[in-house]
Backbone of each chain as ProteinMPNN parsed JSONL, in Angstrom:
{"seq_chain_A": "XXXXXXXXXXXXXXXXXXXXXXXXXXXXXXXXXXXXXXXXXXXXXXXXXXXXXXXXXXXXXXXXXXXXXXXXXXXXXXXXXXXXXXXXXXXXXXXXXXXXXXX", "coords_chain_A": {"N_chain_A": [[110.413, 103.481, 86.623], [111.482, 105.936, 87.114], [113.767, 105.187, 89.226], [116.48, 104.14, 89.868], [115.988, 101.308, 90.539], [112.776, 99.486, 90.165], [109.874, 99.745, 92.088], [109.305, 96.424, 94.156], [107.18, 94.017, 94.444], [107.419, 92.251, 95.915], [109.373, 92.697, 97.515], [109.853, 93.263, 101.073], [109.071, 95.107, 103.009], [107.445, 96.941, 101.833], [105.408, 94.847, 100.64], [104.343, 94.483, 103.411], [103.644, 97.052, 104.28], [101.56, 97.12, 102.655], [99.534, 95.939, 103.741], [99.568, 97.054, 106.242], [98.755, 99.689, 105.093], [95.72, 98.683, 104.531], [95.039, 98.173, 107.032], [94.931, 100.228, 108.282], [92.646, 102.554, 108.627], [91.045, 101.432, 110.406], [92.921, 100.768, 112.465], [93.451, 103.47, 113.086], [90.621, 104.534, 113.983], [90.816, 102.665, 116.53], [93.172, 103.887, 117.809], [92.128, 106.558, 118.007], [89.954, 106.162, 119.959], [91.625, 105.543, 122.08], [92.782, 108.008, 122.81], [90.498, 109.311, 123.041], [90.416, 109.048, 125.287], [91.927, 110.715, 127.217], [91.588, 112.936, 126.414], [90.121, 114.796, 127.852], [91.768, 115.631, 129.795], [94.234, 116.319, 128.384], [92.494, 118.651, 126.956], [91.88, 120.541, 129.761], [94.945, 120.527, 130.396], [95.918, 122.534, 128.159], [94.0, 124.467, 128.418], [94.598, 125.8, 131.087], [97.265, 126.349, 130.156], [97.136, 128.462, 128.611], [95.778, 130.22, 130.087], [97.845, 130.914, 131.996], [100.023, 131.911, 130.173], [99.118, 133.297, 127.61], [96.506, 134.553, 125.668], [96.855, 134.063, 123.028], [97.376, 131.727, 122.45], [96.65, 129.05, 120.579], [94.903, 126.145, 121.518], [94.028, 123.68, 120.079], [95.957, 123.309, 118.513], [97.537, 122.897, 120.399], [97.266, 120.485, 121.66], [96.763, 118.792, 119.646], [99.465, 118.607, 118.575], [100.77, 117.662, 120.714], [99.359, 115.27, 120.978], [100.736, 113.678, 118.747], [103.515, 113.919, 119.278], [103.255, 111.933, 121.452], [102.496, 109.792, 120.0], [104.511, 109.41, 118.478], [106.569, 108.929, 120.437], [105.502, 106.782, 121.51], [106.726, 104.849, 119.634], [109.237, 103.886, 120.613], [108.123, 101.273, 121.583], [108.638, 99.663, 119.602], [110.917, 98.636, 118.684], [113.858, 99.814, 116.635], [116.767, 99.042, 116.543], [117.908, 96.687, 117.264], [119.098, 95.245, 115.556], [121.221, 93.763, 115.624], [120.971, 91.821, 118.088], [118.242, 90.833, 117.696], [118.846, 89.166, 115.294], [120.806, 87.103, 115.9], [118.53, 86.024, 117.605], [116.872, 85.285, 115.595], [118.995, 83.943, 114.289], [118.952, 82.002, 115.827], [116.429, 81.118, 115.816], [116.303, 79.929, 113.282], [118.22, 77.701, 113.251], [117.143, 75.969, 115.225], [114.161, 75.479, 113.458], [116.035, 74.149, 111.808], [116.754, 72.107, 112.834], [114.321, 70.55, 113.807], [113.793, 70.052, 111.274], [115.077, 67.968, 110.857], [114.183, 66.158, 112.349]], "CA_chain_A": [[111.26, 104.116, 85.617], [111.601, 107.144, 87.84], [114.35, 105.18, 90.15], [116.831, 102.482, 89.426], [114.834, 99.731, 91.059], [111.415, 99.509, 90.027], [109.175, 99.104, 93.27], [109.008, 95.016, 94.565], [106.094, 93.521, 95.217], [108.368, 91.166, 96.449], [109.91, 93.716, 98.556], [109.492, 92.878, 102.223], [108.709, 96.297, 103.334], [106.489, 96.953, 100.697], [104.3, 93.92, 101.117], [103.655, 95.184, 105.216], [103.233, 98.16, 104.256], [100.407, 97.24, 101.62], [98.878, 95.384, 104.569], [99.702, 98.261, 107.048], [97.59, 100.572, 104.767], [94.565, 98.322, 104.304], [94.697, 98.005, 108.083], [95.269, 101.769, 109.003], [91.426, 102.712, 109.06], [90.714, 100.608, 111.585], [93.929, 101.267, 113.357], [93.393, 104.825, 113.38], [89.604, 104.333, 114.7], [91.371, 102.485, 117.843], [94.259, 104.793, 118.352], [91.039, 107.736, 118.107], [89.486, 105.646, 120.835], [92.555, 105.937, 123.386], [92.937, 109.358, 122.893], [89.413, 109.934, 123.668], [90.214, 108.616, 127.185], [93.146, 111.725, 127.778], [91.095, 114.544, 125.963], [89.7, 116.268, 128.64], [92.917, 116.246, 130.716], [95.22, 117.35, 127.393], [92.313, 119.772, 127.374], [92.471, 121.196, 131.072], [96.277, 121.252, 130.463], [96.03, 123.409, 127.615], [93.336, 125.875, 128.785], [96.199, 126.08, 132.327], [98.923, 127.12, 129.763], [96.559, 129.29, 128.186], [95.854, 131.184, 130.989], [99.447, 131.364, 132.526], [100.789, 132.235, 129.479], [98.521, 134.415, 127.245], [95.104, 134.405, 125.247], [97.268, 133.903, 121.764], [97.937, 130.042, 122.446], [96.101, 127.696, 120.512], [95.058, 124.969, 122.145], [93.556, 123.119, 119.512], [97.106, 123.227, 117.512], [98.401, 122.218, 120.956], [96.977, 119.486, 122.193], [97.53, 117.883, 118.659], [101.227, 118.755, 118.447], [100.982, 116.82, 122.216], [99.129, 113.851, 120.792], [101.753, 113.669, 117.24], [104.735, 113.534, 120.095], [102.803, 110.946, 122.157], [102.934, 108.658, 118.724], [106.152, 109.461, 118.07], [107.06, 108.487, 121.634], [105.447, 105.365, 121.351], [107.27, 103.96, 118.793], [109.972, 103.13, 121.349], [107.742, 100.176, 122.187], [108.747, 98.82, 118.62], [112.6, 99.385, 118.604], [114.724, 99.312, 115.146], [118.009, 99.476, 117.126], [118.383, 95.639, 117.978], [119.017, 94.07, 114.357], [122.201, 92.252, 115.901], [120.683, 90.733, 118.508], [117.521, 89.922, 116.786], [119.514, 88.883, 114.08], [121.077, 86.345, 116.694], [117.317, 85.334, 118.042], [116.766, 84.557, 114.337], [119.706, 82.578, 113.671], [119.145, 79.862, 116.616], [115.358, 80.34, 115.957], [116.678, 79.009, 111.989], [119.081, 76.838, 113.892], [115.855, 75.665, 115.804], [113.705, 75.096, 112.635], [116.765, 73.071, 111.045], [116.535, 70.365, 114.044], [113.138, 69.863, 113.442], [113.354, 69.565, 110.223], [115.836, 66.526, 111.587], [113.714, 65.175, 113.389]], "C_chain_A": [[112.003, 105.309, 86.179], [113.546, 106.746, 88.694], [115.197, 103.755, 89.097], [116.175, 101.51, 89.603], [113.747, 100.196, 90.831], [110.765, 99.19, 91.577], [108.819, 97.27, 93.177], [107.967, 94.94, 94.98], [106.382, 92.793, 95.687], [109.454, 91.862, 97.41], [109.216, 93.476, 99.967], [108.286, 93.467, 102.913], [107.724, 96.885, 102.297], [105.383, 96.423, 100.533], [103.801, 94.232, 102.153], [103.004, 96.159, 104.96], [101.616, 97.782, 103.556], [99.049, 96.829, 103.214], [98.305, 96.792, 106.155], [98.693, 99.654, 106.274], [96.102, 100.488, 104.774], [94.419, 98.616, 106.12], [94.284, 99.572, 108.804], [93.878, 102.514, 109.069], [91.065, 102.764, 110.503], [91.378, 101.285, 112.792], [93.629, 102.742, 113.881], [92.092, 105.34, 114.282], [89.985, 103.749, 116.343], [92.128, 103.244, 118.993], [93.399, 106.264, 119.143], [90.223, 107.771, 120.031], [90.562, 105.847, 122.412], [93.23, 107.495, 124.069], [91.703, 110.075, 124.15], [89.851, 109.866, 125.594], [91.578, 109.668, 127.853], [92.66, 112.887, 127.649], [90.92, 115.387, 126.897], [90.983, 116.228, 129.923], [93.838, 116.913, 129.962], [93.923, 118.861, 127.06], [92.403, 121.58, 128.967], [93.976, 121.863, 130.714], [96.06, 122.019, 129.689], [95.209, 124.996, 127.464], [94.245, 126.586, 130.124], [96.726, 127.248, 131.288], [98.221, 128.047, 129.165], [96.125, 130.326, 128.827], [96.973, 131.847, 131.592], [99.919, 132.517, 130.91], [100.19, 133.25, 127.799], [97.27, 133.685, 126.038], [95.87, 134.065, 123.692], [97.839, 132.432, 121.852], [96.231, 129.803, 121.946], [95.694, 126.534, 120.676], [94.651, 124.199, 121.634], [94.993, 122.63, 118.949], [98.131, 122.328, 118.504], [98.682, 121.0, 121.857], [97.173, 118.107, 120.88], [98.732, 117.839, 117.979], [101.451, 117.617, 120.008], [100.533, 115.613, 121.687], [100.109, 113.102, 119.605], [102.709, 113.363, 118.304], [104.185, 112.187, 121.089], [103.088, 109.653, 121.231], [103.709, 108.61, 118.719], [106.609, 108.95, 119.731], [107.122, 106.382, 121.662], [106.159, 104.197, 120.782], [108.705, 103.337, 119.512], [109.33, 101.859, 121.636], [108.417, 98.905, 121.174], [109.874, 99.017, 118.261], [113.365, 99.015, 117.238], [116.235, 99.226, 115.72], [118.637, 98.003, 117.51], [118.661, 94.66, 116.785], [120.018, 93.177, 114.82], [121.692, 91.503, 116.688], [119.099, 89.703, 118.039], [118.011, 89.146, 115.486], [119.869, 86.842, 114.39], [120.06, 85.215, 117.227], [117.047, 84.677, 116.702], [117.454, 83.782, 113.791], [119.598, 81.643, 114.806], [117.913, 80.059, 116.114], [115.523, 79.342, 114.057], [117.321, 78.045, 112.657], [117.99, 75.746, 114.519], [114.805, 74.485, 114.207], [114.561, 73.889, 111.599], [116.533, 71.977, 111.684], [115.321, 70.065, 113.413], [112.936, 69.712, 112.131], [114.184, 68.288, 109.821], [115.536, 65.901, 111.819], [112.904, 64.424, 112.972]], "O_chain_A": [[113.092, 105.628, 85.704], [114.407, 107.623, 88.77], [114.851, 102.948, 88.234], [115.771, 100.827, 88.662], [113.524, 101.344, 91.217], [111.31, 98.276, 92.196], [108.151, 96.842, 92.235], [107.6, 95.686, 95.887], [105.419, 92.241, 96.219], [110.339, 91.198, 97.949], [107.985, 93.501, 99.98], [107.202, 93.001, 103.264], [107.343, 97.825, 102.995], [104.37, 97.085, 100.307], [102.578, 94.347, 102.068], [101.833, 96.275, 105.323], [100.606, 98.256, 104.078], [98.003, 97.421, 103.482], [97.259, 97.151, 106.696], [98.037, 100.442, 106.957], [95.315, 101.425, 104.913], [93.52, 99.406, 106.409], [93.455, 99.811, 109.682], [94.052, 103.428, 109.876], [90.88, 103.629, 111.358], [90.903, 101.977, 113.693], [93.605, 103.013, 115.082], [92.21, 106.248, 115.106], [89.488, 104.337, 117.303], [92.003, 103.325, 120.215], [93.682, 106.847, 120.19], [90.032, 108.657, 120.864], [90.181, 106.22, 123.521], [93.786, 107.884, 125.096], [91.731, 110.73, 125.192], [89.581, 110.488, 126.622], [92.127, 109.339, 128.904], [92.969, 113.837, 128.368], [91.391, 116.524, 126.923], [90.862, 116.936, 130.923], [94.368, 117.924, 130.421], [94.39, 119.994, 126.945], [92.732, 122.764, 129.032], [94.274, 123.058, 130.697], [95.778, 122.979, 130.405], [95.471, 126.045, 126.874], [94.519, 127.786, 130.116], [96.688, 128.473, 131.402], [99.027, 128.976, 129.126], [96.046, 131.4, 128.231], [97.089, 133.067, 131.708], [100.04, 133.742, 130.906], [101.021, 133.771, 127.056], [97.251, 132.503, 125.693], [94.94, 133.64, 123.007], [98.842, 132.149, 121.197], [95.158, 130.108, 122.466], [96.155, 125.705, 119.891], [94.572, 123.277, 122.445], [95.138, 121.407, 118.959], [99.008, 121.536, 118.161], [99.671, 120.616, 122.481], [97.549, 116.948, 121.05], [98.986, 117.16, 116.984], [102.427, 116.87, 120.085], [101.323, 114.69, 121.887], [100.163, 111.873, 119.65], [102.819, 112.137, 118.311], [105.101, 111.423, 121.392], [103.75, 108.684, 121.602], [104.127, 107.491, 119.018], [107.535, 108.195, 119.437], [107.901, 105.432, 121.743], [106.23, 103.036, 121.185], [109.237, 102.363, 118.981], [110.192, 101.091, 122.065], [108.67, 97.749, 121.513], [109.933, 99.75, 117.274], [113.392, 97.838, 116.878], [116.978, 99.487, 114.774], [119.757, 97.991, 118.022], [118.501, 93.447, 116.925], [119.918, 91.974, 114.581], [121.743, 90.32, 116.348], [118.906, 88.487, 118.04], [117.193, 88.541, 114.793], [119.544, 85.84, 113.753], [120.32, 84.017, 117.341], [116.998, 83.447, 116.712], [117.046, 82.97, 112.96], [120.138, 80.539, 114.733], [117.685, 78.965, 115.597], [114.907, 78.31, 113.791], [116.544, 77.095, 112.566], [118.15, 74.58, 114.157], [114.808, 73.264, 114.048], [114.033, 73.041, 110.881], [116.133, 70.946, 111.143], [115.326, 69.294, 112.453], [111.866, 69.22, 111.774], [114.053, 67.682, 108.758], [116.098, 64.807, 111.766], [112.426, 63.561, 113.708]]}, "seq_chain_B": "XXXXXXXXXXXXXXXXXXXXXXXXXXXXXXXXXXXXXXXXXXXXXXXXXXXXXXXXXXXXXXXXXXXXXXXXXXXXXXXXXXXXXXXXXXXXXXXXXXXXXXX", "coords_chain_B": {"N_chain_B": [[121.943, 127.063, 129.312], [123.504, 126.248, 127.446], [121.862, 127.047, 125.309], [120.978, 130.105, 123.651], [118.134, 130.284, 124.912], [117.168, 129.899, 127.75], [115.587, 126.556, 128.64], [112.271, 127.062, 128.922], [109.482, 127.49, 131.666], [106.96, 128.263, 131.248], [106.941, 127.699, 128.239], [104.541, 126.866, 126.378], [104.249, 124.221, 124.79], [106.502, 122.988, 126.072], [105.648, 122.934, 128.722], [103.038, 121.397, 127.776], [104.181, 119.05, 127.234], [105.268, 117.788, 129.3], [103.153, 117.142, 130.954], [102.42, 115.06, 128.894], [104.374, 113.379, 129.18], [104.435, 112.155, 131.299], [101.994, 110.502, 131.222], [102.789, 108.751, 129.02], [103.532, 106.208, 129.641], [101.108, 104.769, 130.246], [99.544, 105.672, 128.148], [101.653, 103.938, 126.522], [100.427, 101.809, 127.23], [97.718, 101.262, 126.388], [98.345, 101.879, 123.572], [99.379, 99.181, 122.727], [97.932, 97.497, 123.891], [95.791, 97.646, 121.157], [97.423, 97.161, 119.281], [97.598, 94.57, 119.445], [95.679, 93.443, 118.796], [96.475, 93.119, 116.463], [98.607, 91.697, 115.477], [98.288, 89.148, 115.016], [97.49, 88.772, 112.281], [99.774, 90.352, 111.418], [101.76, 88.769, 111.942], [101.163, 86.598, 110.242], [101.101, 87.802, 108.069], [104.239, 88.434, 107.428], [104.976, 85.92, 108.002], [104.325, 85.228, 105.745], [105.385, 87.0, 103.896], [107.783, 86.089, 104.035], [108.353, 83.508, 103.43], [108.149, 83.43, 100.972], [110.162, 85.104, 100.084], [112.478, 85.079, 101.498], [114.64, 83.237, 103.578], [116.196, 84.675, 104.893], [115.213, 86.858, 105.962], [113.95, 88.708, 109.049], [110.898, 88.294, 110.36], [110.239, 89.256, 113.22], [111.645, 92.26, 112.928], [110.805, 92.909, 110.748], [107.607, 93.234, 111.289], [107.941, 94.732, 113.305], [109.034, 96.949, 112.08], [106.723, 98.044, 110.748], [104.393, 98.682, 112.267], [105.812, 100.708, 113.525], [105.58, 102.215, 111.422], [102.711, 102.295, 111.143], [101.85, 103.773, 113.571], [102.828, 106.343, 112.827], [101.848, 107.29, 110.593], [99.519, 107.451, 112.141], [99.683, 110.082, 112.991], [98.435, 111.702, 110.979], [95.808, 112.056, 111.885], [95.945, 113.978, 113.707], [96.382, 116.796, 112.24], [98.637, 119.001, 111.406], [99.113, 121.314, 109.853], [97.292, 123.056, 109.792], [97.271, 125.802, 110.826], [96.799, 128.543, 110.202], [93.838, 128.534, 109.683], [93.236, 127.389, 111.838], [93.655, 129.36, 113.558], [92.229, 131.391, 112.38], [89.558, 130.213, 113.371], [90.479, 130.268, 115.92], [90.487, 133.072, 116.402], [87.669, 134.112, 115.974], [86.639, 132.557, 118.086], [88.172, 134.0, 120.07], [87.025, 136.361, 119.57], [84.065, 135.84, 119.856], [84.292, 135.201, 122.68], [84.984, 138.035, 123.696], [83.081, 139.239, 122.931], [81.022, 138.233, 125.239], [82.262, 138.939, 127.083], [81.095, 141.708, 127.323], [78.033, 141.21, 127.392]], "CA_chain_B": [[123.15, 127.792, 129.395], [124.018, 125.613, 126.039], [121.624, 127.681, 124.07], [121.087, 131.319, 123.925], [117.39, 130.536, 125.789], [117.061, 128.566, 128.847], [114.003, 126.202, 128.385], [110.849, 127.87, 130.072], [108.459, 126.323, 132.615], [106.072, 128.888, 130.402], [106.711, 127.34, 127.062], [103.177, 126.292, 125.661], [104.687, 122.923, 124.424], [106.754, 122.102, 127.162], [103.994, 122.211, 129.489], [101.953, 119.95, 127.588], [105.082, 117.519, 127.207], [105.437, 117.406, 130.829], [101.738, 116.273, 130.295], [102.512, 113.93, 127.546], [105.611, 112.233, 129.724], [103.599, 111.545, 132.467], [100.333, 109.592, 130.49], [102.995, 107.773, 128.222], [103.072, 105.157, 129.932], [99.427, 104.481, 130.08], [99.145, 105.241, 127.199], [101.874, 103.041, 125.675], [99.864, 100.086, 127.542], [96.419, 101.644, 126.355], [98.542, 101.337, 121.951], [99.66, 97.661, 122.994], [96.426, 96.703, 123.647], [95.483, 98.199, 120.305], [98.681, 96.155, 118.5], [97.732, 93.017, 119.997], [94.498, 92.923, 117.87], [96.479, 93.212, 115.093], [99.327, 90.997, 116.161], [98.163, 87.929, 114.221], [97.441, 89.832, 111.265], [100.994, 90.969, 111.078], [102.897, 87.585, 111.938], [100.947, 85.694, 109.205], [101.597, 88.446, 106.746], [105.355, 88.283, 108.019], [105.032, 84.524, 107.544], [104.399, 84.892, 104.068], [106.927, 87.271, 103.252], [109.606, 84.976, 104.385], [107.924, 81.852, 102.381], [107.974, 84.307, 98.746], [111.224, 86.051, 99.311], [113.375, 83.595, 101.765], [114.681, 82.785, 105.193], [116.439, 85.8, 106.068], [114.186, 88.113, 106.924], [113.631, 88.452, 110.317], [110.261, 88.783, 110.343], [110.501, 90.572, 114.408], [111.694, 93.549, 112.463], [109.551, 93.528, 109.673], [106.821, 93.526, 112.086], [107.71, 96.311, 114.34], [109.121, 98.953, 111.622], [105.243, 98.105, 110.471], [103.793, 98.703, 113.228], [106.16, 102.154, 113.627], [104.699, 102.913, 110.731], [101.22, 102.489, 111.873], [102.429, 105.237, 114.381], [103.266, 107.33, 111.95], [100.56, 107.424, 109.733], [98.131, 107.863, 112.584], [99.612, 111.544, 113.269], [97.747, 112.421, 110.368], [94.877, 112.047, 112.447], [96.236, 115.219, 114.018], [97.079, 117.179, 111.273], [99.6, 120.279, 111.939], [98.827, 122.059, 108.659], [96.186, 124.046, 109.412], [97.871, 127.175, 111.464], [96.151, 129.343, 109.443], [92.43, 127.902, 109.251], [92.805, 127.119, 113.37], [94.364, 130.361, 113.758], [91.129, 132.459, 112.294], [89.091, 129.671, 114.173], [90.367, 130.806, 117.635], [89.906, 134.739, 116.573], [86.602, 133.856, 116.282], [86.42, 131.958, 119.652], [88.057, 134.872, 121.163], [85.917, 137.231, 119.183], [82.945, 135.919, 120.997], [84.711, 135.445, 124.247], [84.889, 139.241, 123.848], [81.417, 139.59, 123.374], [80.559, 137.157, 125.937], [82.165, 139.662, 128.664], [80.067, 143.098, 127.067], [76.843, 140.847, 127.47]], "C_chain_B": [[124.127, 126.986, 128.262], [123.446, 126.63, 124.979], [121.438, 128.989, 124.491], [119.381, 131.601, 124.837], [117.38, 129.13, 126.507], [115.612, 127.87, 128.942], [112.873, 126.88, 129.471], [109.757, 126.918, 130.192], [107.151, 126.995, 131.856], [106.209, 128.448, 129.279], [105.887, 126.52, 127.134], [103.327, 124.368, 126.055], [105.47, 122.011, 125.301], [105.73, 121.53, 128.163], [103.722, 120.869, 129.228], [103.13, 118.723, 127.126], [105.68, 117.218, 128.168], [104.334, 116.468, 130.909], [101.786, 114.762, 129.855], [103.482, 112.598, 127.843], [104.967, 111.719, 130.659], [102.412, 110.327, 132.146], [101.69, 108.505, 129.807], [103.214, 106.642, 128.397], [101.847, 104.38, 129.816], [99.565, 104.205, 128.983], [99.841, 104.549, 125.789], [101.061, 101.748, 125.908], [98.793, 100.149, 126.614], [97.271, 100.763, 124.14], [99.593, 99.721, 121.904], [98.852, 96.853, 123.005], [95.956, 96.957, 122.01], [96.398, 97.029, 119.134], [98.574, 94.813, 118.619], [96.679, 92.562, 119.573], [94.661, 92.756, 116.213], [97.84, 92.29, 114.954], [99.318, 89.699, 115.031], [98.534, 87.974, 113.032], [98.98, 89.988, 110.559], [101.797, 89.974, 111.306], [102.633, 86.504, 110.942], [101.377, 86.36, 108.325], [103.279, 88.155, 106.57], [105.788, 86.705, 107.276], [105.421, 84.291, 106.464], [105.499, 85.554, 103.616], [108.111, 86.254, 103.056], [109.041, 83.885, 103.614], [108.46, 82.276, 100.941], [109.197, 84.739, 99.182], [112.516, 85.356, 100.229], [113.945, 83.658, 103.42], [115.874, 83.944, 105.874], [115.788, 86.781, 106.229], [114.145, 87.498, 107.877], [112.09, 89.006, 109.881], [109.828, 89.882, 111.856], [110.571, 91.852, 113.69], [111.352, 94.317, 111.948], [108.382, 94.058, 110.102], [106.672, 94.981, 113.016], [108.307, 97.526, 113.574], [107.431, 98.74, 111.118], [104.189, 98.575, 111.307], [104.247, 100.289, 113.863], [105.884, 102.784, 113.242], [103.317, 103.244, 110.654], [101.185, 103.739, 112.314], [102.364, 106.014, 113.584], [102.286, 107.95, 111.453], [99.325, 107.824, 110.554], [98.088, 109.152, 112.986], [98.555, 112.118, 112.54], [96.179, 112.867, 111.01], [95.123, 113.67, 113.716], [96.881, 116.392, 113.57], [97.893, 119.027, 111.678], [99.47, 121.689, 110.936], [97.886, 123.332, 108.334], [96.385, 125.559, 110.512], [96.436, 127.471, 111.145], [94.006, 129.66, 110.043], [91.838, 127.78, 111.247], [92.988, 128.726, 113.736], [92.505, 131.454, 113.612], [89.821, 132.042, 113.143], [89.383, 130.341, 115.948], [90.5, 132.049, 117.644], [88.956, 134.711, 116.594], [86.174, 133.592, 117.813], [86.445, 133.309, 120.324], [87.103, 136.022, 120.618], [84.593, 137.457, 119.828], [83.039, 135.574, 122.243], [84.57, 136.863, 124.994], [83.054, 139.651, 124.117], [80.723, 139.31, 124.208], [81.217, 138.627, 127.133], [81.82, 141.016, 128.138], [78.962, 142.526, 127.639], [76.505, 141.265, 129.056]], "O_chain_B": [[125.35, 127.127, 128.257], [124.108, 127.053, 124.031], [121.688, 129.209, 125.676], [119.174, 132.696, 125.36], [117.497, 127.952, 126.17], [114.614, 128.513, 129.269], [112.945, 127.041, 130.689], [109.269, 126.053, 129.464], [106.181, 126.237, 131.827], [105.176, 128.861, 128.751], [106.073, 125.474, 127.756], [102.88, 123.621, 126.925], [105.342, 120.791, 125.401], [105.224, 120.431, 128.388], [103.906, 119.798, 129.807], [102.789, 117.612, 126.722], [106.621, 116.426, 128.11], [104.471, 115.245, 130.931], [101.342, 113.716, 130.327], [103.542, 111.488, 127.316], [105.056, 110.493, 130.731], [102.13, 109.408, 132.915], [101.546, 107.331, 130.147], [103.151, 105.867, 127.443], [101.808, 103.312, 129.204], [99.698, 103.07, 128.527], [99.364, 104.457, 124.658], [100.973, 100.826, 125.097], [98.72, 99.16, 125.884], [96.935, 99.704, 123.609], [100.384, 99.422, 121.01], [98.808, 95.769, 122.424], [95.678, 95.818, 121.634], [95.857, 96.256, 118.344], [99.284, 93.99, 118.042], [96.435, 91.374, 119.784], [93.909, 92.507, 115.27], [98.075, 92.276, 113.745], [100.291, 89.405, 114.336], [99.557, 87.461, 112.579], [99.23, 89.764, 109.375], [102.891, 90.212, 110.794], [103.466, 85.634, 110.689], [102.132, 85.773, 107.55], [103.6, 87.622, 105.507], [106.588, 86.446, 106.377], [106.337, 83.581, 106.05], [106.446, 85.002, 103.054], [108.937, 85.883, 102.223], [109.989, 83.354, 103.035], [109.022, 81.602, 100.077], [109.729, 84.87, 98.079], [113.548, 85.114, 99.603], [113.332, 84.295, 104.277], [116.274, 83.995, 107.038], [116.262, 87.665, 106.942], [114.224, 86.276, 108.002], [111.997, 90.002, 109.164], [109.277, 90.976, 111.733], [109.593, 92.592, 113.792], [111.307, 95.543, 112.041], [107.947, 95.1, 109.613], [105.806, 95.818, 113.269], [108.266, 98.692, 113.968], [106.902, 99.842, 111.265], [103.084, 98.831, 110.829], [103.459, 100.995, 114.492], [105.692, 103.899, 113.727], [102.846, 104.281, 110.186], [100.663, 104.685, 111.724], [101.326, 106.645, 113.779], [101.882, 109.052, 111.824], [98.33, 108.356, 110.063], [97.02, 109.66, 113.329], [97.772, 112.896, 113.084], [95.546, 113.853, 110.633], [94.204, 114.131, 114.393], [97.743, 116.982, 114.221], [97.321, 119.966, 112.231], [99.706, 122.844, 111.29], [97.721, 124.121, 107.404], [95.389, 126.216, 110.814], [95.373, 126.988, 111.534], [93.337, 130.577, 110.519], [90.738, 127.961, 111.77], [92.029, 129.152, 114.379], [91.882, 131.998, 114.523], [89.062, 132.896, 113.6], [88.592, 130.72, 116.812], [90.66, 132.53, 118.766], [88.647, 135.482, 117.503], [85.499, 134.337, 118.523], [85.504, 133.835, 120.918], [86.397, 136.57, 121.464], [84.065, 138.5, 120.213], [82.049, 135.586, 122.975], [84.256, 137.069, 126.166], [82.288, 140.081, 124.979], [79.66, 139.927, 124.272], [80.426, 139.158, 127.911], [82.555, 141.778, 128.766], [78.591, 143.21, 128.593], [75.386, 141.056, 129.524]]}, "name": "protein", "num_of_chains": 2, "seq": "XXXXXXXXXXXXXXXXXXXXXXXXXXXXXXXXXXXXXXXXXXXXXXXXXXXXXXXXXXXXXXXXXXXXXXXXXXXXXXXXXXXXXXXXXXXXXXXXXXXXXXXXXXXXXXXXXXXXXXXXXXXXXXXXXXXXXXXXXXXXXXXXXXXXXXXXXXXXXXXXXXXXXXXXXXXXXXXXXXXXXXXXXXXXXXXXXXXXXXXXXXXXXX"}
């Protein structure tokens, strides 16, 4: 009522997402897990800059401002930038699915 | 010599995103492995979308802003919010760092 469109449950993005939340536990238990395996070097670095650079650094604040940009980095792996040519991969792989449904 | 400070080899944050450029590799392989347990998961859900709502979706895309969003959501797992709360936390620390060199 709030918005013109009512929320879809039939909404693409909406449906993932629902899925993407149930999953995100888990996910987040994994992600926890790969971290663990950097900690004590994003610690080292941040006791370094803490010494260079003075006893009023946080290194708690800054090793998880370092792991938040590491995520955010990542997400290059999953690119939103290619809808034409995926667009393209999706119309032969429809083009694809029409044959066989020829055949 | 664009902005009025020239980035510093002493900024905190740079540092640790000198750090953070160096591992991301790794550790994009390390949240690939992580994606690839969930992989299935997310191309059947995908599947279905496109069955209930119709043959253009790409599901590729659907998949990986889902999966961006994963990302996203797992910052919280490093939450930025707490200045404050970390802040009286590491006066403490140094509080008894202090005490630690009287002893």
């Amino acid at each position: 009522r709030r918005s013109h469109m009512a929320v879809s449950y039939t909404d693409p993005q909406v449906s993932m997402d629902l899925l993407r939340a149930v999953l995100q536990p888990s996910f987040n238990d994994d992600i926890m897990a790969v971290f663990r395996k950097y900690q004590k070097l994003f610690e080292k670095a941040a006791e370094n800059v803490k010494e260079n650079v003075g006893d009023d650094i946080q290194t708690d604040l800054l090793i998880r401002e370092t792991c938040r940009n590491a995520l955010e980095h990542a997400k290059q792996l999953f690119p939103e930038g290619e809808a034409k040519r995926a667009g393209s991969e999706a119309a032969i792989k429809r083009s694809r699915a029409a044959d066989e449904d020829y055949s």
